[in-house]
KOLVEX-258977 format. One record per residue (C-alpha): x, y, z. Coordinates in Angstrom, 1 decimal. Last residue first. Layout:
N
{r {X,Y,Z}}
...
This chain:
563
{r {26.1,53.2,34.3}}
{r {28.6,52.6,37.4}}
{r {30.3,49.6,35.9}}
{r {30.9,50.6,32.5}}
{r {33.2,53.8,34.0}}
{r {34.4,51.6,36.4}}
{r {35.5,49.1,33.6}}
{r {36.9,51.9,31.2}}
{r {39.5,52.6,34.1}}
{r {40.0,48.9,34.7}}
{r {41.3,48.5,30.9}}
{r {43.5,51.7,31.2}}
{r {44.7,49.9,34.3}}
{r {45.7,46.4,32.5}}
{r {44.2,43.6,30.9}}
{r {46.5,42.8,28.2}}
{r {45.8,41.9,24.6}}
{r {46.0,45.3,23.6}}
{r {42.6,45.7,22.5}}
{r {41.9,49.1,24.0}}
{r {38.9,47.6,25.6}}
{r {40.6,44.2,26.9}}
{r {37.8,43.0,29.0}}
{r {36.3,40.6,26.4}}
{r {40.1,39.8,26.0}}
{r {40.3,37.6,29.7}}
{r {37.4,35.4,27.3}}
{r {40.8,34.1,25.5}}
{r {40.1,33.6,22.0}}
{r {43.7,35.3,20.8}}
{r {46.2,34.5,23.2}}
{r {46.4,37.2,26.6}}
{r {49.7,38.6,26.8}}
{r {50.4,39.7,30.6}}
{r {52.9,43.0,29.2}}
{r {50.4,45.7,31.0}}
{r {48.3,44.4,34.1}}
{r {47.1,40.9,35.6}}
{r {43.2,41.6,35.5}}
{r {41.7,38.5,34.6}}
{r {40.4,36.9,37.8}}
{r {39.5,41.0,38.7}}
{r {37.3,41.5,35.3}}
{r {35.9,37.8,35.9}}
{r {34.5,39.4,39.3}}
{r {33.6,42.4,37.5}}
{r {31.7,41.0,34.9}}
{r {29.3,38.7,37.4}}
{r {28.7,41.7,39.3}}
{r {27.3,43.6,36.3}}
{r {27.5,45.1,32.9}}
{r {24.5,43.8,31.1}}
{r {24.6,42.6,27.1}}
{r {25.1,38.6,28.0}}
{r {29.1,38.9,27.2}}
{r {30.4,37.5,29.8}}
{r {33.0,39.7,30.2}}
{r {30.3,43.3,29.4}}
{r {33.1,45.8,30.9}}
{r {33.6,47.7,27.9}}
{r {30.5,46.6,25.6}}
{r {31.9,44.4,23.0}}
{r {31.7,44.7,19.1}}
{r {30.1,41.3,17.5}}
{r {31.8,38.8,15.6}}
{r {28.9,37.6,13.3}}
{r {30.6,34.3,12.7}}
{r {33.1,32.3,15.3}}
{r {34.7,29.6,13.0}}
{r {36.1,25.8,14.1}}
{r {38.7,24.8,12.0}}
{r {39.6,20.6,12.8}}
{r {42.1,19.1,10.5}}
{r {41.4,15.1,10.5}}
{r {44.5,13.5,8.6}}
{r {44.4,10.7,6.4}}
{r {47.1,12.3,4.1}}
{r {47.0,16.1,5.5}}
{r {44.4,19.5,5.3}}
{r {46.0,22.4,6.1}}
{r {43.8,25.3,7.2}}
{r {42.8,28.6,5.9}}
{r {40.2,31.2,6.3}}
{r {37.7,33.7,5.0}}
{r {34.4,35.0,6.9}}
{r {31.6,36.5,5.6}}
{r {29.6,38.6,7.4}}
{r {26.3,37.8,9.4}}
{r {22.7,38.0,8.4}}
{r {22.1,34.4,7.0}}
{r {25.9,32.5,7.6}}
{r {28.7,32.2,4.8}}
{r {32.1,30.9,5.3}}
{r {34.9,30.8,3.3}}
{r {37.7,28.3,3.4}}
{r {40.9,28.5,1.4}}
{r {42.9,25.3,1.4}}
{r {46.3,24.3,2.1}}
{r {47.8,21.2,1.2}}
{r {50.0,19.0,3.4}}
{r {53.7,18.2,3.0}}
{r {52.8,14.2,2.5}}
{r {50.1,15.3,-0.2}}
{r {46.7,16.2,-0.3}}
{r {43.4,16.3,-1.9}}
{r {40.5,16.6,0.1}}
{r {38.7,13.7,-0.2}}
{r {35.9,14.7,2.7}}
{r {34.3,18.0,3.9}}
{r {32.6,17.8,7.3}}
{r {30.1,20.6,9.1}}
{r {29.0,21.1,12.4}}
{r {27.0,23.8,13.6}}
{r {24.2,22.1,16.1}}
{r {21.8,22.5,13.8}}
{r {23.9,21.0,11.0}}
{r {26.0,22.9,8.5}}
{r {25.9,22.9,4.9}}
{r {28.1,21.5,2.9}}
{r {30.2,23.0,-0.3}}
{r {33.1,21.9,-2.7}}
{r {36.6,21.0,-3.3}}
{r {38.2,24.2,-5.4}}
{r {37.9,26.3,-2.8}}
{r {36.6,24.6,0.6}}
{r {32.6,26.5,1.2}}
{r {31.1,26.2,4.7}}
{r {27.4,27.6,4.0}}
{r {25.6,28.0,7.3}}
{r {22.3,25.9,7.9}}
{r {22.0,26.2,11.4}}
{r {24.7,28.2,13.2}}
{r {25.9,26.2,17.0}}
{r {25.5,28.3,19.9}}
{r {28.6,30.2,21.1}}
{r {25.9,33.3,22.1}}
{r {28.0,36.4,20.9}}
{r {30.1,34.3,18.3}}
{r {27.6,32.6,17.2}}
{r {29.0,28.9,15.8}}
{r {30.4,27.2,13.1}}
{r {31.8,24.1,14.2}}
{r {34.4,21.7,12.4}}
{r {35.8,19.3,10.3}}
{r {38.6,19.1,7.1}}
{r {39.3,15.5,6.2}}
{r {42.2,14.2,4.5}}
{r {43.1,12.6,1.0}}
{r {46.3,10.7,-1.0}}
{r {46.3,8.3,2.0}}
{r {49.1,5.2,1.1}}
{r {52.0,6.6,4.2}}
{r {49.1,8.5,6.3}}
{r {47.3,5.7,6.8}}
{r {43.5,6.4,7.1}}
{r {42.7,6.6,3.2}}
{r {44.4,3.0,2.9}}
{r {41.9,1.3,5.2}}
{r {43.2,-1.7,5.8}}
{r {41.3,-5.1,4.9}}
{r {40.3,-7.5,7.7}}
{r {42.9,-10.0,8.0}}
{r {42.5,-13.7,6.8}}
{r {42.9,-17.3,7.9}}
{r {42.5,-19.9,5.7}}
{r {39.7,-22.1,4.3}}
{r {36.8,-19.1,5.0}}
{r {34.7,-21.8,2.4}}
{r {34.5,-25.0,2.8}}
{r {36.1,-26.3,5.9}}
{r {35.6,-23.0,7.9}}
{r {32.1,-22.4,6.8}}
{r {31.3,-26.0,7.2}}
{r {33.4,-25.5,10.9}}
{r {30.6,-22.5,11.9}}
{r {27.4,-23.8,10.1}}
{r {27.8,-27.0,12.6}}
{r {25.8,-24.8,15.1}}
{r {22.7,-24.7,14.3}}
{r {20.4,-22.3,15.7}}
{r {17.6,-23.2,13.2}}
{r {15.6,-20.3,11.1}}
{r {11.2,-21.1,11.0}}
{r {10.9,-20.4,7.6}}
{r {9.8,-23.8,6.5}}
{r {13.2,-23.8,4.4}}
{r {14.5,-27.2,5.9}}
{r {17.7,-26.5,6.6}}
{r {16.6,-22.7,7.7}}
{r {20.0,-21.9,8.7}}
{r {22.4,-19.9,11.1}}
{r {19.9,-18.4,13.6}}
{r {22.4,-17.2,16.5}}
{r {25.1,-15.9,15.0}}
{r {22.7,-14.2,12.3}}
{r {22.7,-12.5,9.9}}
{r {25.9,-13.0,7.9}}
{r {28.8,-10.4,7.3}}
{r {30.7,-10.3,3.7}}
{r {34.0,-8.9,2.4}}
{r {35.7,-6.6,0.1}}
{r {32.9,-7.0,-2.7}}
{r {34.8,-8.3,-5.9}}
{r {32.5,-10.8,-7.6}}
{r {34.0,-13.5,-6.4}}
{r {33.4,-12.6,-3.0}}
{r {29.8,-12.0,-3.1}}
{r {29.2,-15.1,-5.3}}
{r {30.8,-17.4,-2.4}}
{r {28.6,-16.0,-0.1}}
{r {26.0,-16.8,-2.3}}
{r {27.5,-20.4,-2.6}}
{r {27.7,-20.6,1.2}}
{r {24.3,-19.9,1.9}}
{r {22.8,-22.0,-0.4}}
{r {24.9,-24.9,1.4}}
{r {23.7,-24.4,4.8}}
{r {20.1,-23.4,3.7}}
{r {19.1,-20.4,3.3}}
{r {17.2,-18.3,5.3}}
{r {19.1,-17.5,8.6}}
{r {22.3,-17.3,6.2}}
{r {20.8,-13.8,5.6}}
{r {23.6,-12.1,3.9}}
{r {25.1,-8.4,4.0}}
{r {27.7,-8.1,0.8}}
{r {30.5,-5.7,1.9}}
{r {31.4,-2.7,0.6}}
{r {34.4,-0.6,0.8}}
{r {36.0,2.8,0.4}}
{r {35.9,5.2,-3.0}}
{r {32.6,5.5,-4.0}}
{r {30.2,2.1,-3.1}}
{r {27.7,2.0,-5.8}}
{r {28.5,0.1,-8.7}}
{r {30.0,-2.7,-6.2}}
{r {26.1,-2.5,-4.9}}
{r {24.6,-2.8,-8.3}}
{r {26.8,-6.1,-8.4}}
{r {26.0,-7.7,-5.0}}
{r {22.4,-6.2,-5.6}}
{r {21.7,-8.0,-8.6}}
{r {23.4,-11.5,-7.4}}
{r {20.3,-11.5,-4.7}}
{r {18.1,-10.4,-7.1}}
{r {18.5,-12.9,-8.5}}
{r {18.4,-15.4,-6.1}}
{r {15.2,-13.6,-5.1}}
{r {13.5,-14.9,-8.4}}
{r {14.7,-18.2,-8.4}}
{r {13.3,-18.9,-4.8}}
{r {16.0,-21.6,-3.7}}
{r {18.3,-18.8,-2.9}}
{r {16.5,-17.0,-0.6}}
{r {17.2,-13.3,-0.3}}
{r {18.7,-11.2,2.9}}
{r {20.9,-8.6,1.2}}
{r {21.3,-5.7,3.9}}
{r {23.8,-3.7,2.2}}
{r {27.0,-3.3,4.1}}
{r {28.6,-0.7,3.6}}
{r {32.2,0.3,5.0}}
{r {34.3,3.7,5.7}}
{r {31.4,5.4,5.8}}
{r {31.2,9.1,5.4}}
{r {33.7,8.8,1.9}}
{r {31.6,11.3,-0.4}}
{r {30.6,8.6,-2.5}}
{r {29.7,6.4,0.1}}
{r {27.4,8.4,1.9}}
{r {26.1,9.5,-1.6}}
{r {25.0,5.9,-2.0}}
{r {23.9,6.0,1.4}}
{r {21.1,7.9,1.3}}
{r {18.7,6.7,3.5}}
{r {15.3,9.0,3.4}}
{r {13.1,6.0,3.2}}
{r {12.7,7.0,-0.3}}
{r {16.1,6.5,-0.8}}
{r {16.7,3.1,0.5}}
{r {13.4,1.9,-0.9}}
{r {15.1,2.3,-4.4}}
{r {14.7,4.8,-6.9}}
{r {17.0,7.1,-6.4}}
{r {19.8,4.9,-6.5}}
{r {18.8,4.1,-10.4}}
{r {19.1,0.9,-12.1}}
{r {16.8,-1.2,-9.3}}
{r {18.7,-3.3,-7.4}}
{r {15.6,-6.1,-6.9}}
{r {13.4,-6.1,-3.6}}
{r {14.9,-4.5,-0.2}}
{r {18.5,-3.3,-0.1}}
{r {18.8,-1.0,3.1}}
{r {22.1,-0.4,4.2}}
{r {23.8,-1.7,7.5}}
{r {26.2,1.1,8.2}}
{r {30.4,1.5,9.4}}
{r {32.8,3.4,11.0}}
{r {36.3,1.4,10.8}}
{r {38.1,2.9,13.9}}
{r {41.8,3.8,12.8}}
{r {42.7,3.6,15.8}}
{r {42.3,0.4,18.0}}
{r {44.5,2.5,21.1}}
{r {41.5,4.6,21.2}}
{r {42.9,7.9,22.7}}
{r {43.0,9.2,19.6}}
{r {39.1,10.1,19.6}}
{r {38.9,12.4,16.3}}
{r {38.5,9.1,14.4}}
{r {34.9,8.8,16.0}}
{r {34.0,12.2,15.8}}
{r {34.5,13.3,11.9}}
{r {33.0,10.9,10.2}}
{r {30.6,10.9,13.1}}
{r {29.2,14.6,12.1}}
{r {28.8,12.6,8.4}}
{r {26.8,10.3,9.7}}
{r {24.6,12.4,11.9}}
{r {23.8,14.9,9.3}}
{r {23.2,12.6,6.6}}
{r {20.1,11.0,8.5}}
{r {19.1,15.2,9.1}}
{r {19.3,15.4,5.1}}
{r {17.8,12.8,3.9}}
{r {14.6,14.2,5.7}}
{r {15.2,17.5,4.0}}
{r {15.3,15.7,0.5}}
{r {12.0,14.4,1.3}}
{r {10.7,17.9,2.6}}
{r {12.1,19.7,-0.7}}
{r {10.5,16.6,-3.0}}
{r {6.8,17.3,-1.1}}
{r {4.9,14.3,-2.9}}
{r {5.2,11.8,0.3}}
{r {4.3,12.8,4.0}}
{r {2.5,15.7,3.3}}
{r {4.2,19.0,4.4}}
{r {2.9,20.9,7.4}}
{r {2.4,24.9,6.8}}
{r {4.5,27.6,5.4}}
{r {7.9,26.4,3.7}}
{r {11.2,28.9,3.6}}
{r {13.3,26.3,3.5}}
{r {15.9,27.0,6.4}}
{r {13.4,27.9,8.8}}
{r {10.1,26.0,8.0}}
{r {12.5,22.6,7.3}}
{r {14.2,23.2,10.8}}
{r {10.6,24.1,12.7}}
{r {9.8,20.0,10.6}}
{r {13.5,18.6,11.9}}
{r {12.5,19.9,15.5}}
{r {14.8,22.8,16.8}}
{r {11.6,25.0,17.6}}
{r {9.9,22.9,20.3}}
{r {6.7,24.7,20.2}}
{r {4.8,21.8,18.2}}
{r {5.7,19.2,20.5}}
{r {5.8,15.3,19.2}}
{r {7.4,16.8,16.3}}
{r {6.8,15.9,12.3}}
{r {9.3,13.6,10.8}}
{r {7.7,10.6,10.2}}
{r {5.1,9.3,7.5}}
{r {7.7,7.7,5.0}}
{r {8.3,4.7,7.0}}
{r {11.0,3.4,9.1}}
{r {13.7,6.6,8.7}}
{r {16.6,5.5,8.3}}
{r {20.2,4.4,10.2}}
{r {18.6,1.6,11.0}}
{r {21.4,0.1,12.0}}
{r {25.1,1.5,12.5}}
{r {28.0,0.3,13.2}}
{r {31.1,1.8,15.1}}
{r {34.6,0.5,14.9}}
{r {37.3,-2.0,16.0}}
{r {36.6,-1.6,20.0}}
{r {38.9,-0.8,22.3}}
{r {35.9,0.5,24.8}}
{r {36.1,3.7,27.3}}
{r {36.4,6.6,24.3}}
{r {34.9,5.1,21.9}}
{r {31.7,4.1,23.2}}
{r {31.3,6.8,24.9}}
{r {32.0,8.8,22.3}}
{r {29.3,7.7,20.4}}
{r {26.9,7.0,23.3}}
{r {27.4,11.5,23.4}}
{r {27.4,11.7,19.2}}
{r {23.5,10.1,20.4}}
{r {22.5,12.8,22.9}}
{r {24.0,15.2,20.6}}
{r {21.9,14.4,17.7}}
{r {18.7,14.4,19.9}}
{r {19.2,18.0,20.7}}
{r {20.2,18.9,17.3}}
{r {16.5,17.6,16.4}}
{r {16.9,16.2,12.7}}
{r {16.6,12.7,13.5}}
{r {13.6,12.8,15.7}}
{r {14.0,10.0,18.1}}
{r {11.6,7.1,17.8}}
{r {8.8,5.9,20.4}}
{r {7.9,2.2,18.3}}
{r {5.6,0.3,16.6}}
{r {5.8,1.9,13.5}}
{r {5.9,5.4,14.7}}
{r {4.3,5.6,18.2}}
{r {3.9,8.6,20.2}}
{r {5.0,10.9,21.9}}
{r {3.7,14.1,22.5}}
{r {0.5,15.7,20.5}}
{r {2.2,18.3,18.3}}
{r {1.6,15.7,15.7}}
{r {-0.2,12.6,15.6}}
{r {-1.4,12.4,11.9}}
{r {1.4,13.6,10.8}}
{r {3.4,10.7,12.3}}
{r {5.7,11.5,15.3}}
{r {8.8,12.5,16.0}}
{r {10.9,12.5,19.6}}
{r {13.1,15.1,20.9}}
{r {10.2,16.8,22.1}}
{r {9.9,14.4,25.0}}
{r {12.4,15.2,27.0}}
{r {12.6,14.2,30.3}}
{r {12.1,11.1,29.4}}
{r {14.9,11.2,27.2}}
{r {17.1,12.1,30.3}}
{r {15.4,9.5,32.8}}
{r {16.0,6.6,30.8}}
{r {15.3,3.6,33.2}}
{r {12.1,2.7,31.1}}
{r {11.3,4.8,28.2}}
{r {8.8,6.4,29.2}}
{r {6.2,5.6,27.0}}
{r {6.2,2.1,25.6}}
{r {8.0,0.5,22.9}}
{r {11.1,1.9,23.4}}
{r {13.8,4.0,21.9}}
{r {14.9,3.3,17.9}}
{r {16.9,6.5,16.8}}
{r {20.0,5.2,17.2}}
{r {20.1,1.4,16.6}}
{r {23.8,0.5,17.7}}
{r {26.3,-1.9,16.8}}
{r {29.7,-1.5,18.5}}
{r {32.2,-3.4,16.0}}
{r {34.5,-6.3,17.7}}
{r {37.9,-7.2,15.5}}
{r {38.8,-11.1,15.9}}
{r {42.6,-12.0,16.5}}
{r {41.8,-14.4,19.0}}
{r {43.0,-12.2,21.9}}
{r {41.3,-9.7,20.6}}
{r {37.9,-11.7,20.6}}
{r {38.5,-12.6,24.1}}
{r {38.7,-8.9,25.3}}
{r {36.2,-7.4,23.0}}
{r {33.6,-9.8,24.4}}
{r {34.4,-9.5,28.1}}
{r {34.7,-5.3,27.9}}
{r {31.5,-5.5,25.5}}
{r {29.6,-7.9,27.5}}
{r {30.2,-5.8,31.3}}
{r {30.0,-9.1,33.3}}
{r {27.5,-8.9,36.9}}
{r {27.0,-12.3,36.3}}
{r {24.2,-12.5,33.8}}
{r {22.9,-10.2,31.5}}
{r {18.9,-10.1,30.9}}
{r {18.2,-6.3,32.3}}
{r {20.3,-3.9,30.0}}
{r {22.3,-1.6,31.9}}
{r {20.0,1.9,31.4}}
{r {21.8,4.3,28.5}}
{r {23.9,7.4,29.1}}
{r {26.7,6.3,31.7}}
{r {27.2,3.5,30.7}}
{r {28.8,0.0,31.4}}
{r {28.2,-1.7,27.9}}
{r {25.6,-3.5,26.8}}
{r {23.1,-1.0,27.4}}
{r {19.2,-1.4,27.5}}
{r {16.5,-3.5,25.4}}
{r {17.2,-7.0,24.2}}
{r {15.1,-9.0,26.5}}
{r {12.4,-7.1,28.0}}
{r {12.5,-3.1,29.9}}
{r {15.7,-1.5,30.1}}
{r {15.0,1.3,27.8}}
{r {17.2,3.0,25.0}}
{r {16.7,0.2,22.7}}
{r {18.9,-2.2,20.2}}
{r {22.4,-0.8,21.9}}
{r {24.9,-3.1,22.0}}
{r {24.6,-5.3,19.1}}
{r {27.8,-7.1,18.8}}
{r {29.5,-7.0,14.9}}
{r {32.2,-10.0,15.1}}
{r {35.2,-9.7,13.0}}
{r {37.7,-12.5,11.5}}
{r {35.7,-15.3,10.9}}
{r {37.4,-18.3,10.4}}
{r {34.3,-20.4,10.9}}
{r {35.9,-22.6,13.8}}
{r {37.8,-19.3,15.2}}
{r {33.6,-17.6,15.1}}
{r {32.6,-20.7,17.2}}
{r {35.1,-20.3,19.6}}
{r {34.6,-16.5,20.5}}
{r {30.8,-17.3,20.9}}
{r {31.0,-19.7,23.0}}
{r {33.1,-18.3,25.3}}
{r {30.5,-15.3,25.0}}
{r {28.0,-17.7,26.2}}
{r {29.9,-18.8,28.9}}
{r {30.7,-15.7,30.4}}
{r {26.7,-14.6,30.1}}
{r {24.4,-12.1,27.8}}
{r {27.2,-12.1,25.1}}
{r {25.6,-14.7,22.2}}
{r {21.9,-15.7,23.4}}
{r {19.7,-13.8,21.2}}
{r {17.7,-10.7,21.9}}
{r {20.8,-8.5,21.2}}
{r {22.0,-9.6,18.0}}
{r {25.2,-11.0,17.0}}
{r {25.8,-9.6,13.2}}
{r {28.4,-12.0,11.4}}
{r {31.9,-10.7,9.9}}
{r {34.5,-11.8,7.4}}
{r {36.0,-8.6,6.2}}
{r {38.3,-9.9,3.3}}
{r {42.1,-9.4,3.2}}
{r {44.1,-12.2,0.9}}
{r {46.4,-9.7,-0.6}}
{r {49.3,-8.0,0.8}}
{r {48.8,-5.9,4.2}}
{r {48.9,-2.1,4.6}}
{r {51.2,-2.0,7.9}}
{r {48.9,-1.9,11.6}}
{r {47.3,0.7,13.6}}
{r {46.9,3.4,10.7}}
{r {48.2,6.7,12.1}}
{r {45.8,9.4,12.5}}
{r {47.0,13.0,11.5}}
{r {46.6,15.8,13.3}}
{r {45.2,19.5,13.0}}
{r {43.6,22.1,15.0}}
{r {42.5,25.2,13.9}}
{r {40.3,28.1,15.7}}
{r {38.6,30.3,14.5}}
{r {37.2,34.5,15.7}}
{r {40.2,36.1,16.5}}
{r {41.4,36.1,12.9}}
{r {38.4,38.5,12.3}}
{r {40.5,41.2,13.6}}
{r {38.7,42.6,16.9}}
{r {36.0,45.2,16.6}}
């Protein structure tokens, strides 16, 4: 058996901040353009668009490029060229919206933020122009009631199953996407939740990495959970949302190719009704969105609650102030910023809670919507009006402003890192479900289905600090490691568990000694003093581990070979 140290891997680097910590004056001034209203479907319209957010001062613009995974009606498909997700059908010109969009903005000084609904797909089965989730239908969830019996509708809707590691890939893969080919300012996400309490069971029954077959395993529960009253299956649910935040976390600011780095990730947070005095009791929670703790724990680098009250109904302009200052209670150690639906207020109603937001101390505030700025006459039916954008800038956003930094992603103010990572089989290289990944002295998370696990405000100093990891996984050993954890950095230590002893000859590893072996036998055989590193698959054919592949090595491969 090798040493265990053969089994991770650590990487480590820090992420620069893309511009100096600025003095005073920063406030994320932001509106949400959605997809099914004109704003980036033409040229002209995102001409528009860039000159109306100068008028207001605004100094970020959250474009909602992803709203559904089909290409069927206004609003559904890519805005972006992709690779993943159908070109939606209602743009014009042959433009790619988010190249245009993020190219005029920057050159106005405006940030752009990807927006994306992940789990949301279609509203009719297929999904139009998506052959891949077509394809694969148990990534989807269902009501109880419809269980095991495909696809079906949850509120309207054919919605991705949250805890499925298959479905969380396919959406860390728009992610990266994203990231990778767009300069975009950050990544925001919507509906980050479940939609109602009944969801969560599988479209098919067999498929046995559904967030229900997850719950079974990990749990220990026999049979099919109600959908309330079962606290293990509710906290389960939170769970899988947490999952794909938190993996994320890690992603997006592991893509340093982005010249825009740091990349603010942020959410749209649900804040229905009155703040009530305990998190745990508000619809956020109990639709399985817990993003106080996201906060807490430094996942999101901004919230944005959702605050859409009326301010000429007494009642909801309360609660409107309630939830600004709950909200300010809530946000951890990063920022929050007051969500506000100017598309129900009047002109003048809307600036005065905006104004409340900001007094009070939130680090900025994003209207919904571009597109439907009032409701003048409070009928309920919101205006596109236009002259909301210079009011705004005449009587409120007065002045220029930046967005705020990000202090915990500059290495010169960050007192904190991130360690991330995959914990995977080290026969198979499949991810470990549910593994313990304790940091000493820090804490504990438990890894997702596809292995990955994220521990946040790690303190450190310019130097870096080193931590002690130990890992725990059902039926394997433990495993003990280090890794250096920087200001702002992202140190990656991914861990091979249940290290296995290997057959002489067996280079792939899949239990038979065969052709396939011998051929990678031959590609790695290079004889005594060619030092293989530590992880190299050449070192499955090392049997008298001496990290060379040499003719004692092809002796114990004939002899493997001819059994």
């Amino acid at each position: 058996m090798r040493h265990l140290s053969a089994y991770f891997t650590v990487i480590a680097f820090s992420l620069a901040a893309s511009s100096p910590v600025l003095a005073g004056g920063a406030e994320f001034r932001a509106f949400w353009a959605d997809a099914f209203s004109p704003g980036y479907k033409s040229s002209q319209q995102i001409d528009d668009m860039i000159t109306r957010a100068l008028s207001g001062r605004y100094n970020a613009i959250i474009m909602e490029v992803l709203a559904f995974h089909d290409n069927v009606g206004t609003g559904h498909g890519a805005y972006w060229d992709s690779a993943i997700v159908p070109r939606a059908a209602d743009i014009s010109g042959g433009i790619d919206p988010l190249a245009d969009v993020v190219a005029q903005a920057h050159a106005a000084g405006i940030e752009v933020h990807a927006w994306i609904v992940p789990y949301r797909v279609s509203s009719n089965w297929p999904p139009s122009g998506n052959t891949q989730l077509t394809s694969h239908p148990e990534w989807f969830m269902t009501s109880r009631e419809d269980m095991g019996s495909g696809p079906s509708r949850v509120e309207g809707h054919y919605v991705l199953d949250p805890g499925s590691p298959d479905a969380q890939e396919y959406l860390t893969a728009i992610v990266r996407e994203l990231v990778t080919n767009y300069e975009i300012d950050g990544i925001n996400l919507d509906y980050i939740r479940y939609v109602t309490t009944n969801a969560g069971y599988p479209a098919d029954t067999s498929y046995e990495q559904s967030t229900l077959a997850r719950f079974r395993r990990i749990e220990g529960f026999v049979g099919t959970p109600n959908a309330t009253g079962v606290t293990s299956w509710n906290d389960f649910r939170r769970r899988t949302i947490t999952e794909f935040v938190r993996r994320l976390r890690g992603e997006v600011p592991a893509i340093t190719s982005n010249p825009r780095q740091p990349l603010r990730l942020t959410a749209d947070l649900i804040a229905f009704g009155d703040a009530p005095t305990n998190f745990t009791s508000t619809s956020a929670y109990i639709l399985h969105q817990n993003w106080r703790f996201w906060m807490e724990q430094g996942y999101l680098d901004l919230g944005i609650p959702m605050n859409y009250k009326r301010e000429q109904t007494g009642q909801q302009a309360t609660w409107y102030r309630n939830w600004v200052d709950r909200s300010l209670q809530w946000k951890g150690p990063r920022h929050i910023a007051a969500g506000q639906g100017n598309y129900l207020n009047r002109r003048e109603d809307s600036i005065a809670q905006l104004s409340y937001a900001l007094n009070a101390g939130t680090d900025g505030v994003v209207n919904f919507a571009y597109d439907a700025t009032a409701d003048q006459n409070l009928d309920g039916v919101p205006e596109q009006d236009w002259s909301w954008y210079p009011l705004l800038g005449n009587q409120l956003f007065v002045t220029p402003a930046p967005t705020p930094t990000m202090p915990w992603r500059n290495p010169a103010t960050a007192t904190e890192g991130t360690l991330w990572g995959r914990v995977v089989d080290d026969l198979t290289g499949d991810g470990i479900d549910d593994a313990l990944v304790d940091v000493a002295g820090i804490g504990s998370v438990r890894t997702d289905a596809n292995g990955y696990y994220i521990v946040t405000l790690i303190p450190a100093t310019a130097g870096g600090a080193n931590v002690s990891i130990a890992i725990s996984s059902s039926g394997c050993p433990d495993i003990n490691t280090n890794a250096t954890i920087f200001p702002a950095g992202l140190t990656r230590a991914d861990v091979r568990v249940c290290p296995t002893e290997i057959q002489p000859g067996d280079m792939n590893r899949d239990g038979a000694v065969n052709a396939a072996d011998l051929n990678l036998f031959f590609f790695c055989f290079r004889g005594v003093g060619f030092v293989y590193p530590d992880g190299n698959v050449c070192l499955n054919g090392d049997s008298d581990e001496d990290a060379d592949v040499d003719m004692v090595d092809l002796h114990q491969m004939q002899k493997a070979y001819g059994q």
